[in-house]
N, C-alpha and C positions, 0 to 999 in steps of 0.2 A: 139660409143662403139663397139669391135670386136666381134663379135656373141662368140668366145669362151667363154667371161665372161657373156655370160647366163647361160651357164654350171653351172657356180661357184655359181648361186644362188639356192634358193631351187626351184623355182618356172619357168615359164614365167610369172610372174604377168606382165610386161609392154604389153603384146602381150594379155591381156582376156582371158587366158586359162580359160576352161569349166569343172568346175567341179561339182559333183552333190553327197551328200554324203562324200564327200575325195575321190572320182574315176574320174578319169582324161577323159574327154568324148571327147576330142581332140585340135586339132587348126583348124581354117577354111582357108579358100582360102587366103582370106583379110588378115589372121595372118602369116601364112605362105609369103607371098608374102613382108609383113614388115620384116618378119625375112629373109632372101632370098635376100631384096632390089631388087624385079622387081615387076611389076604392077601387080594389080590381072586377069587383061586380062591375060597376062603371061602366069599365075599360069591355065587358065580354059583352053586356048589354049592347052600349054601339058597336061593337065589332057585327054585331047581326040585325041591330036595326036602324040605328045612324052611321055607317063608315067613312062617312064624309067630315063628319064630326072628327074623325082622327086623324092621323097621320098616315100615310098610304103604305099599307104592311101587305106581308107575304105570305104566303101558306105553302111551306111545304112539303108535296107531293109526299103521301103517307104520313103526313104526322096534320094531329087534329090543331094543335094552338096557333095563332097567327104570331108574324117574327117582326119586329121596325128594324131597320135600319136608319141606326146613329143618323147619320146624315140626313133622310129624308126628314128625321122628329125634327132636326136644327133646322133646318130650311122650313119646316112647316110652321114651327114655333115663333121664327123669325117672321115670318108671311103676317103673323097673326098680333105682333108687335104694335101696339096705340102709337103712332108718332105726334 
């Protein structure tokens, strides 16, 4: 299926999205990396030597893996869209 009809759902329910309350607490490496179709090696390698390369994620405070937020991946994905 082409990543734009995730869009068209409410959710990322196939990806595990995190949610706690109804607030979206993000997507991790491993989810990202399915949605993306590259490894989660991939996904950790640019996290520390290309980040620009990614989607602009979060770290946070006391915990080590970086978090996206749904919104930012769509916006970023869309940026990145051949017209």
């Amino acid at each position: 299926m082409p990543w734009c009809r995730y869009f068209q759902r409410q959710s990322f329910a196939p990806f595990g999205v995190t949610y706690l309350a109804g607030k979206l607490l993000g997507l991790t490496a491993e989810q990202l990396a399915e949605l993306l179709h590259v490894s989660h090696a991939t996904i950790n390698k640019r996290v520390c030597v290309d980040p620009n390369s990614l989607p602009p994620f979060m770290k946070i405070p006391g915990q080590k893996k970086p978090l996206w937020v749904v919104e930012d991946v769509e916006a970023w994905m869309r940026s990145h869209v051949n017209a």
